[in-house]
C-alpha positions in Angstrom: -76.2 -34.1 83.6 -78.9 -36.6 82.5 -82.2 -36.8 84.7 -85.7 -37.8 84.4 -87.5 -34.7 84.7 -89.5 -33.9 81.6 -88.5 -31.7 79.0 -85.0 -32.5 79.6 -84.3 -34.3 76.9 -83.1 -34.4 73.0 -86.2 -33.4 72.0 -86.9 -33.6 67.8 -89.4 -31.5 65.9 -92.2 -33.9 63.8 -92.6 -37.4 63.6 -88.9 -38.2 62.6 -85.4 -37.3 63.3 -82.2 -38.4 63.5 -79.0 -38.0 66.1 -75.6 -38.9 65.3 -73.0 -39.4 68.2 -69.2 -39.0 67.7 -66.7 -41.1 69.9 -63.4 -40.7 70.2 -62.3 -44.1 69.2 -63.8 -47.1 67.5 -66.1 -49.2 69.4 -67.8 -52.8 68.6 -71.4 -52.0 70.5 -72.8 -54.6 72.3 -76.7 -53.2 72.9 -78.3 -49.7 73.4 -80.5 -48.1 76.0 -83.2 -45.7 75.5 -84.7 -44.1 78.8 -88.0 -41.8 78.2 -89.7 -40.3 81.5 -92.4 -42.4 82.6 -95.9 -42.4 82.6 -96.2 -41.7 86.2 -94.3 -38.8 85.9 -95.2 -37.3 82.9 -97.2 -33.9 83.5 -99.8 -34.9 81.0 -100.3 -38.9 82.5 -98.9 -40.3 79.2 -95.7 -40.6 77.2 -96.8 -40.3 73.1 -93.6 -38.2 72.6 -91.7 -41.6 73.3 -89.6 -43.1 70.6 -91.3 -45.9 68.7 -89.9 -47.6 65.9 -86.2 -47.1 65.8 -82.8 -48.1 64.0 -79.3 -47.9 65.5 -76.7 -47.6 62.2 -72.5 -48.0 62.6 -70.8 -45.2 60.3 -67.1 -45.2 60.1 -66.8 -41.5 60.3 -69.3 -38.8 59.7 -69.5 -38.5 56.4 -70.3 -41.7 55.3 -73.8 -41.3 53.7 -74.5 -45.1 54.5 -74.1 -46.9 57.7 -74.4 -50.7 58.6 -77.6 -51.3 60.3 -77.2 -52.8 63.3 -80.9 -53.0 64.3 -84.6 -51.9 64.4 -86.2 -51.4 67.5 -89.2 -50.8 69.2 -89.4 -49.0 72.6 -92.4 -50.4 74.4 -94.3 -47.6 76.0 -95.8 -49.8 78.5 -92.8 -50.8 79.3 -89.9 -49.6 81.7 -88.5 -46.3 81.1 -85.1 -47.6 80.8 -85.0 -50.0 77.9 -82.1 -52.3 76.4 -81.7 -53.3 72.8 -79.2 -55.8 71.9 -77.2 -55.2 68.4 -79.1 -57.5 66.0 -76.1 -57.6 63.8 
C-alpha cells in the first residue's frame, strides 16, 4: 500500500540504481510521476535521498539490453512531492 511515511519506499544503495517494471500488456505512456516524502515531514528536515537526474526507457520485454529513451528528468526538491514528467518522446 503506498504512503508517505519515510522509509517506505524503493529505497537503492549508492548514488545510482535502476528499477524496471513489468506490465501485463503494452502500453503507450503518456507522463510519469515520482512522489518522495516531503521536507516537512522528513525526520531529518531535508530530502537529499530524493531522486535527481532521471531517465524513463521503453523496453519491449525484459531482456532487451537497450530501450528507447523516452526522457531525462529532474525532480525538483523544492518542489512538490508529487511530481509529473511528460514523455519527451
Amino acid at each position: 500500500q503506498p504512503d508517505m511515511y519515510p522509509g517506505n519506499c524503493w529505497a537503492f544503495k549508492g548514488s545510482q540504481g535502476y528499477l524496471v517494471i513489468r506490465l501485463s500488456m503494452k502500453i503507450f505512456p503518456t507522463a510519469f510521476t515520482v512522489e518522495h516524502v516531503p521536507k516537512a515531514l522528513s525526520p531529518a528536515g531535508n530530502i537529499t535521498s530524493a531522486p535527481r537526474d532521471f531517465a524513463v526507457y521503453g523496453l519491449d520485454d525484459e531482456y532487451q539490453e537497450e530501450g528507447k529513451l523516452l526522457g531525462q528528468y529532474v525532480y525538483d526538491q523544492d518542489g512538490e512531492p508529487l511530481q509529473m514528467f511528460p514523455v519527451m518522446v
